[in-house]
GUSE-206341 format. One line per 5 residues: number of its first residue (from 1); their letters; for each residue x, y, z of N, C-alpha, C. Coordinates in Angstrom, 1 decimal. Example, Ala and Ser with C-alpha at 12.3 -4.5 7.8 and 13.67 -1.06 7.14 Angstrom:
residues 2
1) as) 13.2:-5.7:7.8:12.3:-4.5:7.8:13.2:-3.3:7.8; 12.8:-2.2:7.1:13.7:-1.1:7.1:12.9:0.0:7.9
//
This chain:
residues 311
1) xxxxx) 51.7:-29.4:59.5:50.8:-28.4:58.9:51.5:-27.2:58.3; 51.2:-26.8:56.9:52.0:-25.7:56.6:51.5:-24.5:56.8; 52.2:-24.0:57.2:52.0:-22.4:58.1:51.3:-21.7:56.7; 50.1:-20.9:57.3:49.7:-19.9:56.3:50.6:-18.6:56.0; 50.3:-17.9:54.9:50.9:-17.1:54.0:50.1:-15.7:55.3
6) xxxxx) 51.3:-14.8:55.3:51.1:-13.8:55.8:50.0:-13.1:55.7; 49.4:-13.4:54.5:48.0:-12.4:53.9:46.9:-13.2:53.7; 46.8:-14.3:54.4:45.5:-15.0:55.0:44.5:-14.7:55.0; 44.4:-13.7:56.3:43.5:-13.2:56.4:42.5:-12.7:55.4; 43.5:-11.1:54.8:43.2:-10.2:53.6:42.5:-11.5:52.5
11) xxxxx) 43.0:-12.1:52.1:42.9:-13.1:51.3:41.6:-13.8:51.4; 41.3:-13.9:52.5:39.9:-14.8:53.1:38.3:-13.8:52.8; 38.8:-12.6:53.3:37.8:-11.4:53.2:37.9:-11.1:51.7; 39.0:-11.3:50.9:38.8:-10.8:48.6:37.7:-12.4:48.4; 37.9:-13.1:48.9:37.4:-14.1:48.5:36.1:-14.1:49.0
16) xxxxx) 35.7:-14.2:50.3:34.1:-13.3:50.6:33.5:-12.3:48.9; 34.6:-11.0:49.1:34.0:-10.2:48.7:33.9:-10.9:46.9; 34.3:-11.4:46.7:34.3:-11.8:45.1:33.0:-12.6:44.5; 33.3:-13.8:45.8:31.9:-14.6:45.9:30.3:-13.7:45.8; 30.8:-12.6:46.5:29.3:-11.9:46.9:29.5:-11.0:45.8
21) xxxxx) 30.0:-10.5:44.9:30.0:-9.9:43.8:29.3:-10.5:43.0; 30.0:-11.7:42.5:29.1:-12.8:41.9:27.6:-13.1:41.7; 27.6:-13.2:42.9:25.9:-13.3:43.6:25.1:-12.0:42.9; 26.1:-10.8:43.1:24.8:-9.4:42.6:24.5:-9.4:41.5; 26.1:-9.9:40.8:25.4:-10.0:39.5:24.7:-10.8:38.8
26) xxxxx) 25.0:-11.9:39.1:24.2:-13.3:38.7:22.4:-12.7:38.8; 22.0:-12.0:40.0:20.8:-11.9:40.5:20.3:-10.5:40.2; 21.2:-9.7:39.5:20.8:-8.8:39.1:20.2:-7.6:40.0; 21.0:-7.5:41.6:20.3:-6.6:41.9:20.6:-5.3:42.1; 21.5:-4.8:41.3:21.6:-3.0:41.3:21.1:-2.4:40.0
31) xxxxx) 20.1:-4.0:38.9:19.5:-3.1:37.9:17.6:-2.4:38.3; 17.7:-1.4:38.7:16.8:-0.9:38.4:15.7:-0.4:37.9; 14.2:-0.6:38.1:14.0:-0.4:36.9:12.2:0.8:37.6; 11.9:1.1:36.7:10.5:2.1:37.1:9.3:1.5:37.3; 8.4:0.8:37.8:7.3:0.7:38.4:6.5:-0.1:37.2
36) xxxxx) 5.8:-0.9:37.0:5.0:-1.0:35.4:3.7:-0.8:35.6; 2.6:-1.0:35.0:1.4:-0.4:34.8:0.9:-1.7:35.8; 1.1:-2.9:35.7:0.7:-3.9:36.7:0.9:-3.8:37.7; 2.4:-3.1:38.0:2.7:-3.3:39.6:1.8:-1.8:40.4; 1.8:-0.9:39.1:1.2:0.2:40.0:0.2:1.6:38.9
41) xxxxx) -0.9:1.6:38.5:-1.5:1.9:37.8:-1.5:2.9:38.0; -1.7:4.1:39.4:-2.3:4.7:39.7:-1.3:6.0:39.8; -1.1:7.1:39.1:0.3:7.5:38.8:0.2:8.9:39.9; -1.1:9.0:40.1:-1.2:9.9:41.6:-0.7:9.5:43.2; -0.7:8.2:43.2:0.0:7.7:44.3:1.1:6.7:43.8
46) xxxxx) 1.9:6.9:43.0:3.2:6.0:42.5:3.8:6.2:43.3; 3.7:7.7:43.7:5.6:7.7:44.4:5.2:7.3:45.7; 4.4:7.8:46.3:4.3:7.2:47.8:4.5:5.9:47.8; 3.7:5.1:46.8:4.0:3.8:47.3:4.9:3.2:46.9; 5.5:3.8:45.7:7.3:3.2:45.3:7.9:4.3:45.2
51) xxxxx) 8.6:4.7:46.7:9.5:6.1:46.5:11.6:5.6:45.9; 11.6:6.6:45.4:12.8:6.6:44.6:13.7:7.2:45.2; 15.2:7.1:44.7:16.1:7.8:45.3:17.5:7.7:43.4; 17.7:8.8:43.0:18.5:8.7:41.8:19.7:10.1:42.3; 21.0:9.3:41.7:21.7:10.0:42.2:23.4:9.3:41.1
56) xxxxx) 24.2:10.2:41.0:25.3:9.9:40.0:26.6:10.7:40.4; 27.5:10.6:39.9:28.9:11.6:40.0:29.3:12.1:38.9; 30.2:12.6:38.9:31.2:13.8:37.8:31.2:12.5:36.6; 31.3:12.2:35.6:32.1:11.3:34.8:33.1:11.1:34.6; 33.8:10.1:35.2:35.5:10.0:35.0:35.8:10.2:33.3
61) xxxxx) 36.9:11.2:33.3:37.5:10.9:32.3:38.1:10.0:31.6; 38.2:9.5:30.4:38.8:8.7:29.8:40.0:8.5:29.0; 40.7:9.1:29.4:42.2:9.6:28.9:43.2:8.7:29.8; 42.5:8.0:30.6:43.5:7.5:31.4:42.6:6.1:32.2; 43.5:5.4:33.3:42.9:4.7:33.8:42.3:5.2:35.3
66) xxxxx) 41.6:5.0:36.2:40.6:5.4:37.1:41.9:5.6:38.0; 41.7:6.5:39.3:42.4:6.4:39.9:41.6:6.7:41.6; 42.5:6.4:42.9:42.0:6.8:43.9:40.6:7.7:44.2; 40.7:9.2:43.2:40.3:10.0:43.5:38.9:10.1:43.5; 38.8:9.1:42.0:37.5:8.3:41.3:36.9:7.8:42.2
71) xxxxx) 37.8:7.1:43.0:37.2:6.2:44.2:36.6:6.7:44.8; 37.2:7.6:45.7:36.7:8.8:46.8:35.1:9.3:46.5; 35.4:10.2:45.5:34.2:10.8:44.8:33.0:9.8:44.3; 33.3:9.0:44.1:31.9:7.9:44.1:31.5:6.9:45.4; 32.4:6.9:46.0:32.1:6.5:47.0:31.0:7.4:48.1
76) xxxxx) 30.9:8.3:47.8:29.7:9.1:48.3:28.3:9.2:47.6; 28.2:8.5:46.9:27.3:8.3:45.8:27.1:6.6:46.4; 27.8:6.3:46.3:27.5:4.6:46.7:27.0:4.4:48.2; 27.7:5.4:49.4:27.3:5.2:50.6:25.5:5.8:50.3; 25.3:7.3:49.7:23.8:7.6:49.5:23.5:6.3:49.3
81) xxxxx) 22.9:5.8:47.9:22.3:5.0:47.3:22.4:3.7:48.1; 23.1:3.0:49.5:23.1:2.1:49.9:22.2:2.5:50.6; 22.0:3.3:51.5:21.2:4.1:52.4:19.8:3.9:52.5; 19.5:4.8:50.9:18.2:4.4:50.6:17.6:3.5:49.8; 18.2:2.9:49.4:18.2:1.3:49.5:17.5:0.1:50.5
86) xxxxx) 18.1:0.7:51.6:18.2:-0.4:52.7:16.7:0.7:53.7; 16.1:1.5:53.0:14.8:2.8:53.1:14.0:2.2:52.6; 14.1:1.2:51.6:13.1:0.5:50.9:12.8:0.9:49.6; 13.9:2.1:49.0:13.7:2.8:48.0:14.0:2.3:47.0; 13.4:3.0:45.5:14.0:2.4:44.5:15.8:3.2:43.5
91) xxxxx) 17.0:2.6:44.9:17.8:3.5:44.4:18.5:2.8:43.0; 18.6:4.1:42.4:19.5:4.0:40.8:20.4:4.9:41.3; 21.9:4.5:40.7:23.0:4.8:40.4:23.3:4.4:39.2; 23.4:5.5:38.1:23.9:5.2:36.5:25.2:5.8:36.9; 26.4:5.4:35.6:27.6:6.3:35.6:27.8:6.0:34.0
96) xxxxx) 28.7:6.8:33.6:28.6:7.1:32.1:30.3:7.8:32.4; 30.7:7.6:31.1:32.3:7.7:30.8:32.3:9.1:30.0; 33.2:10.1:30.6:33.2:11.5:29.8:34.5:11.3:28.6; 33.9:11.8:27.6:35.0:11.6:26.8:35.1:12.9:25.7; 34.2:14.3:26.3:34.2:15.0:25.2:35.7:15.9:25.7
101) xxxxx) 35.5:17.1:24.9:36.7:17.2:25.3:37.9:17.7:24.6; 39.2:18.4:25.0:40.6:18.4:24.3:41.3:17.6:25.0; 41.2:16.9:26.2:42.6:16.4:26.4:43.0:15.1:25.9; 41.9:14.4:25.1:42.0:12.8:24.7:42.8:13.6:23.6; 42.1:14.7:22.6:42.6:15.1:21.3:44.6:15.5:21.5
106) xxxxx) 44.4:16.4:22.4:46.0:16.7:22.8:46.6:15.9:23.4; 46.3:14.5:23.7:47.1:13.5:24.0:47.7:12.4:22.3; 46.5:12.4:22.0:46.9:11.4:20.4:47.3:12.8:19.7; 47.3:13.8:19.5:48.4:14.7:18.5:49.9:14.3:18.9; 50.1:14.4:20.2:51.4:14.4:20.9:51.7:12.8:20.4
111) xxxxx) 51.1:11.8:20.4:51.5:10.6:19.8:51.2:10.6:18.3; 50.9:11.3:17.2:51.1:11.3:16.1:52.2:12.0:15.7; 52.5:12.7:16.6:54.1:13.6:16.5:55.6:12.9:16.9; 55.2:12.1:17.9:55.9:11.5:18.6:56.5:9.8:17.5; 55.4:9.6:17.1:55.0:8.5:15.6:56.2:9.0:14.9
116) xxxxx) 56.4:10.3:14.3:56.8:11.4:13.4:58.4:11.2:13.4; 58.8:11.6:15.3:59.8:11.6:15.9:60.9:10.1:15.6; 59.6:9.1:16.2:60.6:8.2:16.7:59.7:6.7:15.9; 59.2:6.5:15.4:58.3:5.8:14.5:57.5:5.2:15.3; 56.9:3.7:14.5:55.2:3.3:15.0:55.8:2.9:16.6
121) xxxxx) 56.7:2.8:16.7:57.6:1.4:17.7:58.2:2.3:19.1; 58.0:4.0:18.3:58.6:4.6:19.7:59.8:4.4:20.1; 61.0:4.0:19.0:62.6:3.8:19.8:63.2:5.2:19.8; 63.5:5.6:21.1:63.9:6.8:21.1:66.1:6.7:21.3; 66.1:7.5:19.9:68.3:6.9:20.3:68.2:7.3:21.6
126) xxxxx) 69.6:6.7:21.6:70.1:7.0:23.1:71.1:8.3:23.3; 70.9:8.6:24.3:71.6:10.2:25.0:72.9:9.9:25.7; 73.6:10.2:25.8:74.9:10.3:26.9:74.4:10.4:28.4; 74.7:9.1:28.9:74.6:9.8:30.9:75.2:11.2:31.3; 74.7:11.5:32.1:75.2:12.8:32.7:76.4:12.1:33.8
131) xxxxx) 77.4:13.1:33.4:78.1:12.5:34.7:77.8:12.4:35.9; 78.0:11.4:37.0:77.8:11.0:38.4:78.1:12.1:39.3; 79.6:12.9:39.0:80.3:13.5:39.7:79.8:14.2:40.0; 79.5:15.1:38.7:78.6:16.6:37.9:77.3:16.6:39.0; 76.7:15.2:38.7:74.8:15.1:39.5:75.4:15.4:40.8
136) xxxxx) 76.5:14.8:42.0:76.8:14.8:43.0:76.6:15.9:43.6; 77.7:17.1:43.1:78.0:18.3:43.2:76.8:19.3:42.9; 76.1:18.8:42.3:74.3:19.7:42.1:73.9:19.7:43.5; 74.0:18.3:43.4:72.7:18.3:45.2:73.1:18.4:46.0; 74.6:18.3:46.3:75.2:18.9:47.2:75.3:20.4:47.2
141) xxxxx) 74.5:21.2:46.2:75.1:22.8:46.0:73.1:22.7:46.9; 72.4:22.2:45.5:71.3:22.3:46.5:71.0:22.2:47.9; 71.8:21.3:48.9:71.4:20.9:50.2:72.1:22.3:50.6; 72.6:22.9:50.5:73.1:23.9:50.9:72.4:25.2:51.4; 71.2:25.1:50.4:70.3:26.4:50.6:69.0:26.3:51.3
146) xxxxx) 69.0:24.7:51.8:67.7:23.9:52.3:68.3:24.7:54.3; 66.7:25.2:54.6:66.7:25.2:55.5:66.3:24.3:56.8; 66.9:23.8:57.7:66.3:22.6:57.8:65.0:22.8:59.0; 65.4:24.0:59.3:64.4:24.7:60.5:62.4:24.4:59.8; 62.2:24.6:58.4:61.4:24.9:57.2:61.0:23.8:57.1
151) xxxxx) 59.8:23.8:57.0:59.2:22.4:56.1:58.5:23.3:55.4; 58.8:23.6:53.8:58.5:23.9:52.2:57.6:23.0:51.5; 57.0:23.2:50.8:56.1:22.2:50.3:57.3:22.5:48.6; 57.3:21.2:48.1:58.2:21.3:47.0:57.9:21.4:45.6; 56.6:20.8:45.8:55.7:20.8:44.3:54.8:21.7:44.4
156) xxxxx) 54.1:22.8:43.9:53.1:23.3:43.6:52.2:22.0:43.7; 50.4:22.3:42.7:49.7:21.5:42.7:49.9:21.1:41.4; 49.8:22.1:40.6:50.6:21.3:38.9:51.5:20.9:38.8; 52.8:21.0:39.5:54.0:20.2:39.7:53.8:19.1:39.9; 52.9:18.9:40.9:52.6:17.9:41.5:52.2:16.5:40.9
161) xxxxx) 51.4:16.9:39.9:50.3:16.4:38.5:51.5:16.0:37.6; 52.6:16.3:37.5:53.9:16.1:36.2:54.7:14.9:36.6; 54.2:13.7:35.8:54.8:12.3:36.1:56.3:12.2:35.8; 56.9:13.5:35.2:58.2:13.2:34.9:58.7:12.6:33.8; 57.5:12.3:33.2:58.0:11.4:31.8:58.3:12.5:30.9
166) xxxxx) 58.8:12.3:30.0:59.3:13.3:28.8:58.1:13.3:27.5; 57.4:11.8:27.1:56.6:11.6:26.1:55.8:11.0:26.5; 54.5:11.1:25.5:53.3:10.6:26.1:52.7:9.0:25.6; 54.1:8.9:24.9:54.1:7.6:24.8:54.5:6.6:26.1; 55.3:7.2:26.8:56.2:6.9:28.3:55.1:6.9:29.2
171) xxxxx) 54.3:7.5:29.2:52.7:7.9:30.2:52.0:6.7:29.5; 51.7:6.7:28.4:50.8:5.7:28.2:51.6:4.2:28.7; 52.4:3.5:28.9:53.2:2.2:29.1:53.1:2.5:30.6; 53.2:3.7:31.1:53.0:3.6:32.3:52.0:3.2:33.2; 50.8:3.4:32.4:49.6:3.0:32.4:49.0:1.4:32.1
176) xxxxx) 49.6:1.2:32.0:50.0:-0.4:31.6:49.5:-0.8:30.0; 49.4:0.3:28.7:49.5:0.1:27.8:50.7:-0.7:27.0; 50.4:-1.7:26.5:51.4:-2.4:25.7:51.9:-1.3:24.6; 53.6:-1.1:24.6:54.1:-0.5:23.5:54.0:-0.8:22.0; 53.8:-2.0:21.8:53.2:-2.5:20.7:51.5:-1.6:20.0
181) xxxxx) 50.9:-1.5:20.9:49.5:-0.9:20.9:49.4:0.5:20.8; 50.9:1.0:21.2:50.5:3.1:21.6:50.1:3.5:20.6; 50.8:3.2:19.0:50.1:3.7:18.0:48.9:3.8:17.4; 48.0:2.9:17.9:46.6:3.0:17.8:45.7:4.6:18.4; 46.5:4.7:19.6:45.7:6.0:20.4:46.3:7.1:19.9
186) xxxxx) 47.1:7.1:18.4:46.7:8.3:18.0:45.8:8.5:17.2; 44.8:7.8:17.3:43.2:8.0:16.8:42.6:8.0:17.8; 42.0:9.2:18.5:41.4:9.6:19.5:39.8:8.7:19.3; 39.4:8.3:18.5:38.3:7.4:18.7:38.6:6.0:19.3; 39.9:6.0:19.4:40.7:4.6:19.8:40.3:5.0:21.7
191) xxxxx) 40.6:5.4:21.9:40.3:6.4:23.6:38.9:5.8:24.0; 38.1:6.2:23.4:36.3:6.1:23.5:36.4:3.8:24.0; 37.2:3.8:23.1:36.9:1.8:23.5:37.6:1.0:24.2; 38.6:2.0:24.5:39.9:1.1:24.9:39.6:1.1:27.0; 39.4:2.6:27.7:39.5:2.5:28.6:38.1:2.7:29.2
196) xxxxx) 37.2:2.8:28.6:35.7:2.9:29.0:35.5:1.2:29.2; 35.9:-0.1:29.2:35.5:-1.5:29.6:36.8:-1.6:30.9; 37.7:-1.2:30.6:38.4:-1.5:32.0:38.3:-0.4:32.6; 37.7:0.5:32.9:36.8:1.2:34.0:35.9:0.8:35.0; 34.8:0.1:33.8:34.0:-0.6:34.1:34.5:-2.1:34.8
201) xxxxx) 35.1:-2.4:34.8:35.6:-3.6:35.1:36.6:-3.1:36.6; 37.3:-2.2:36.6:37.7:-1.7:38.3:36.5:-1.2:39.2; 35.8:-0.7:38.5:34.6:0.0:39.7:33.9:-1.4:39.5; 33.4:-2.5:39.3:32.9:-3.8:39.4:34.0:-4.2:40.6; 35.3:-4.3:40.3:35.7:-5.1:41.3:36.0:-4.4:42.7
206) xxxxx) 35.4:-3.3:42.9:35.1:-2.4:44.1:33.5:-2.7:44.9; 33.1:-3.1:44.0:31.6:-3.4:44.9:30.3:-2.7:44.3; 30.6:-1.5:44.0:29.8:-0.1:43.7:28.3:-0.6:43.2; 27.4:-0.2:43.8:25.8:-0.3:43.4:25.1:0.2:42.1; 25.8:-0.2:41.1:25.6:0.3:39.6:25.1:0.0:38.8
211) xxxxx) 24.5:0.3:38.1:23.3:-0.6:36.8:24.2:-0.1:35.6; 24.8:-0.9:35.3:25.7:-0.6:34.1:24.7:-1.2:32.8; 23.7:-1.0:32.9:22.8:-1.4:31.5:22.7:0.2:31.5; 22.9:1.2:32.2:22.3:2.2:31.7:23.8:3.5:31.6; 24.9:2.4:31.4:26.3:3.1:31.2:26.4:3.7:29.5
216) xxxxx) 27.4:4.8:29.4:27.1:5.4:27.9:28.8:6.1:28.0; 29.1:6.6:26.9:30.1:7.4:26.6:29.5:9.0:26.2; 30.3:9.9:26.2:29.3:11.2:25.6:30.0:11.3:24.7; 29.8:12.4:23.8:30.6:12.8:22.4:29.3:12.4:21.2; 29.8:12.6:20.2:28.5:12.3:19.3:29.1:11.3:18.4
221) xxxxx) 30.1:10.6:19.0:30.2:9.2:18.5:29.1:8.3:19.6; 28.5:9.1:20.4:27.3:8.3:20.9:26.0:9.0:20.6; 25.1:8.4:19.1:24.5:9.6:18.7:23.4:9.6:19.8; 23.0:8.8:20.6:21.8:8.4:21.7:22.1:10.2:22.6; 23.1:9.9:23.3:23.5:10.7:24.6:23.9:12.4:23.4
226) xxxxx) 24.7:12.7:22.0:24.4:13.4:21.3:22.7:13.9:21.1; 22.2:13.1:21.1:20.5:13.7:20.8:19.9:14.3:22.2; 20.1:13.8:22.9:20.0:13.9:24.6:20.3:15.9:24.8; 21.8:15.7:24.4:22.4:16.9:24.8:21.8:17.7:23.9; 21.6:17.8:23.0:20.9:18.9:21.7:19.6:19.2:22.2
231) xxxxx) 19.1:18.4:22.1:17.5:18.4:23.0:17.8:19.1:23.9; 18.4:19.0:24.9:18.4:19.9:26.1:19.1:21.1:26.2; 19.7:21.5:25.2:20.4:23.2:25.0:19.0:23.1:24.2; 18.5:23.0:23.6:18.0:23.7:22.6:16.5:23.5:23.3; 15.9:23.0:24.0:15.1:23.3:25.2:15.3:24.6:26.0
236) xxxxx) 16.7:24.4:26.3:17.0:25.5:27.2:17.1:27.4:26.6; 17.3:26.6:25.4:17.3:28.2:24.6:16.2:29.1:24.4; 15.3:27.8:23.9:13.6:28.6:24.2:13.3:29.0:25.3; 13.5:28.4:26.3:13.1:28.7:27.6:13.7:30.5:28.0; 14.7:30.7:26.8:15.6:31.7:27.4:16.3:32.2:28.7
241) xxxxx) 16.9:30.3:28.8:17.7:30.3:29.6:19.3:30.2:29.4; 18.9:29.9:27.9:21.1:30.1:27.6:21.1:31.4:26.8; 21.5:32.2:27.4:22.5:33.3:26.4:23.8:33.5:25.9; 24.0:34.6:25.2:25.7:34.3:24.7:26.1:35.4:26.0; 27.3:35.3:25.7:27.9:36.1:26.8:29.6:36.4:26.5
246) xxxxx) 29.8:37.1:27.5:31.9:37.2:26.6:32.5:37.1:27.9; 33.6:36.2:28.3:34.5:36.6:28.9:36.4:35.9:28.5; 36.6:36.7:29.2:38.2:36.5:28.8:38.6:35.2:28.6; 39.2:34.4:27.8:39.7:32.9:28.0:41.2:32.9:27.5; 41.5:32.0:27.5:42.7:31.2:26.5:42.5:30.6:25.7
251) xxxxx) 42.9:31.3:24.7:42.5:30.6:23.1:43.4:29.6:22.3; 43.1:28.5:21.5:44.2:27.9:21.0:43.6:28.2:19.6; 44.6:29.0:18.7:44.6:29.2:17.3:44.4:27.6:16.5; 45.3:26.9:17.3:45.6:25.4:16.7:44.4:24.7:15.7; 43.2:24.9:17.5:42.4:24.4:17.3:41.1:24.7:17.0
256) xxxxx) 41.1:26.3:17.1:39.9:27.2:16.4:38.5:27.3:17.7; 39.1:27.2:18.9:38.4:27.0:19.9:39.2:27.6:21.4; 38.4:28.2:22.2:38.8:28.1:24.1:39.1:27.4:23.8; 40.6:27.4:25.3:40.8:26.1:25.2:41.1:26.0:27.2; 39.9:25.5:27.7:39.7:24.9:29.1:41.6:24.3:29.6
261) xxxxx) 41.7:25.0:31.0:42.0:24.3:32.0:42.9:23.2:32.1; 42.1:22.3:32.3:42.3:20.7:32.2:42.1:20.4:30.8; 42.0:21.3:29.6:42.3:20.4:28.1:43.6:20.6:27.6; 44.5:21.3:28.2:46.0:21.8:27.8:46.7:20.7:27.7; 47.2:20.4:27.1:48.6:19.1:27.0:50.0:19.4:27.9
266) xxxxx) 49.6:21.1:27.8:50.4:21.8:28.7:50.3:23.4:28.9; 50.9:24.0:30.3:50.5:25.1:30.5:49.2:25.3:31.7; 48.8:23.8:32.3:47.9:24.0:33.0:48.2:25.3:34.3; 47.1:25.9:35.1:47.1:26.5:35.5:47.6:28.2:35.0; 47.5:28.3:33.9:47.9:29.6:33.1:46.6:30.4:32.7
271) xxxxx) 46.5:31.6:33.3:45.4:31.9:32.9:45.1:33.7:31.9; 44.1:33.9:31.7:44.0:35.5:31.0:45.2:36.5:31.9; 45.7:37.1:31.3:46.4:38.1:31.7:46.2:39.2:32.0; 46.0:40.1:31.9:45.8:41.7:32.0:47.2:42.7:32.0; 46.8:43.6:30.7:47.9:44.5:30.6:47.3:45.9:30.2
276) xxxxx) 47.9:46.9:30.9:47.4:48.4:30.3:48.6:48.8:29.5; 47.5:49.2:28.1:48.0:49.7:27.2:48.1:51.5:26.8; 48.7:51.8:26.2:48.5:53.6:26.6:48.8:53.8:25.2; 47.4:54.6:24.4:47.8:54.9:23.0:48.2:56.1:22.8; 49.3:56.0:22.0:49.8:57.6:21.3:49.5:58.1:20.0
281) xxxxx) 48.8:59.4:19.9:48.2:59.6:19.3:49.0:60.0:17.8; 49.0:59.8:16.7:50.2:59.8:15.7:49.3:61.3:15.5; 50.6:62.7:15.4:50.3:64.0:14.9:50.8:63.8:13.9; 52.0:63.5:13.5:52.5:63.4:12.2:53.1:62.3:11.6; 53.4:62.0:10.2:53.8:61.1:9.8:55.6:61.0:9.0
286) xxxxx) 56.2:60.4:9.3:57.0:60.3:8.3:57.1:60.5:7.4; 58.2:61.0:6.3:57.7:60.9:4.6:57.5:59.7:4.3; 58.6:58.8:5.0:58.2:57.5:4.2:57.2:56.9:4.4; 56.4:57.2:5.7:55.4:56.4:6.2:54.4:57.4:5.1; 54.1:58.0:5.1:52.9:59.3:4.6:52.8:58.5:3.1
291) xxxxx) 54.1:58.3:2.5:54.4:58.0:1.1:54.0:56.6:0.8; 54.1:55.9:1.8:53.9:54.4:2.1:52.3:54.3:2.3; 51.5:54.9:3.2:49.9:55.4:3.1:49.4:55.8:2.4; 50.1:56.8:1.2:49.0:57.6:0.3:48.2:56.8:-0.5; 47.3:57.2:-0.3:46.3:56.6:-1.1:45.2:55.0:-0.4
296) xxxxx) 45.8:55.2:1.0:44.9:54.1:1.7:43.4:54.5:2.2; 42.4:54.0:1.7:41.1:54.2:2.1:40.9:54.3:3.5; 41.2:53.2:3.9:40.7:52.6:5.4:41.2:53.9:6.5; 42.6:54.6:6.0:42.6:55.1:7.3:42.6:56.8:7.0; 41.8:57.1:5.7:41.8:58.3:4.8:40.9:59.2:5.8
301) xxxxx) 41.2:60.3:6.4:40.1:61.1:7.3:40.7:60.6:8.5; 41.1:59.4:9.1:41.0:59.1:10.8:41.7:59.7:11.4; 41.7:59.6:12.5:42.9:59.6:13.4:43.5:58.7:13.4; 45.0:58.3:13.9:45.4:57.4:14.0:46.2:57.2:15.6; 45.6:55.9:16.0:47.0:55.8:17.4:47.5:54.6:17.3
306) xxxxx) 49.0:54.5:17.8:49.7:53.3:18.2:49.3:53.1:19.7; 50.2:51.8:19.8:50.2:50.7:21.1:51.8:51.8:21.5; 51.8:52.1:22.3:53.3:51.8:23.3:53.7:50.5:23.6; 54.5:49.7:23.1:55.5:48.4:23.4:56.5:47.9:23.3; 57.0:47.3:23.7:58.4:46.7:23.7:58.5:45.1:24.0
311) x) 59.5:44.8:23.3:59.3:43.1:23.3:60.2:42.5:24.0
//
């Protein structure tokens, strides 16, 4: 008899769980749907007698492929919604793919640049190794200053987040993008199609209680979920519930817009500054400067003050 493969077990339980995947979908049961006039007319006692339970998560971004964290964070959403489910309720879980945004945008620039660099194909020449000796003698200078008494944490949290690659073509392949294909994703509408079905297709083979008839992308290459969002700022404006307001940001000239956080290509965690300025009041002018202003409107009558600075 030949001895089973170490991972038997594991193997026996993917196969359960694939089978019974199968079955939900075949049967259709995490599509949801609302009550019809047949099953329940009477719209004063609807909910009592078919109570609901609706509930969703953050939208994974789509700049990339899903990761653990995705998992985590929906997974609390999936334990709710089993819950009341098994309440007798009518639970929905929708999820929908975020795609608005700068980071899809500052990822395909960085590969239209990169296109620029090293062409459609990405061959980057080759560099000279560093010498062995040279690297040796580093980390030996480094171990030197390591205390061993100390446990240091080594990465910040943005350190932490920096895969080390140099180009974001090297990130994308990392991702299991074919190199043949990177050139496509410097059209940011390429993003919107490419990783919103294999999303969908990882959170499927997790189990997750989802009605993916009611899955969407945002941006106003989705005019459905665009109409949605207009409608509801502009609900909310009458209501005189959105005002304008000011506060300090980070600006990208680039792009004629704030520029959030998490949409930087780089620089994350950098934030408004604060500096005191001290103005000096100009009593007098230079000849050249006097000679150089005569006759300027704008500052004819004023006072005038400079900035104190140094670069």
């Amino acid at each position: 008899m030949a001895e089973q493969p170490k991972t038997a077990k594991r193997d026996f339980l993917i196969e359960i769980e694939k089978h019974s995947q199968k079955l939900w979908e075949q049967h259709k049961v995490f599509e949801v749907d609302a009550p019809t006039i047949e099953e329940h007319a009477n719209i004063a006692t609807i909910h009592e007698k078919h109570p609901k339970f609706l509930s969703t998560t953050a939208y994974p971004y789509m700049n990339g492929r899903m990761h653990l964290g995705h998992g985590f964070t929906m997974s609390k959403v999936e334990f709710a919604t089993g819950y009341h489910r098994l309440q007798g309720r009518r639970a929905l879980f929708p999820l929908g793919w975020h795609c608005t945004g700068m980071p899809i945008r500052a990822c395909a620039d960085k590969l239209s640049r990169e296109m620029e660099m090293f062409g459609k194909d990405f061959v980057i020449p080759e560099e000279p190794e560093e010498d062995p000796e040279i690297e040796r003698l580093n980390l030996m200078e480094e171990a030197k200053n390591v205390d061993p008494t100390k446990i240091v944490a080594k990465k910040s949290k943005v350190a932490a987040k920096n895969t080390g690659l140099k180009y974001q073509f090297q990130i994308m392949e990392q991702i299991g993008v074919p190199r043949q294909d990177i050139h496509m994703f410097a059209d940011p509408l390429h993003w919107l199609t490419y990783f919103p079905p294999i999303s969908t297709s990882d959170v499927k083979s997790i189990g997750y209680k989802i009605d993916f008839r009611r899955s969407f992308i945002t941006t106003d290459a989705n005019p459905f979920y665009d109409a949605f969002i207009r409608w509801q700022l502009n609900k909310l404006k009458a209501l005189d519930k959105v005002k304008f307001g000011e506060r300090y940001t980070i600006y990208s000239p680039k792009d004629g817009q704030p520029c959030m956080d998490h949409d930087r290509q780089s620089g994350e965690g950098v934030g408004p500054q604060d500096y005191t300025c001290i103005k000096l009041k100009v009593l007098e002018f230079a000849p050249e400067a006097k000679a150089a202003l005569a006759g300027n409107k704008e500052i004819e009558g004023k006072q005038i003050f400079m900035v104190a600075a140094t670069l």
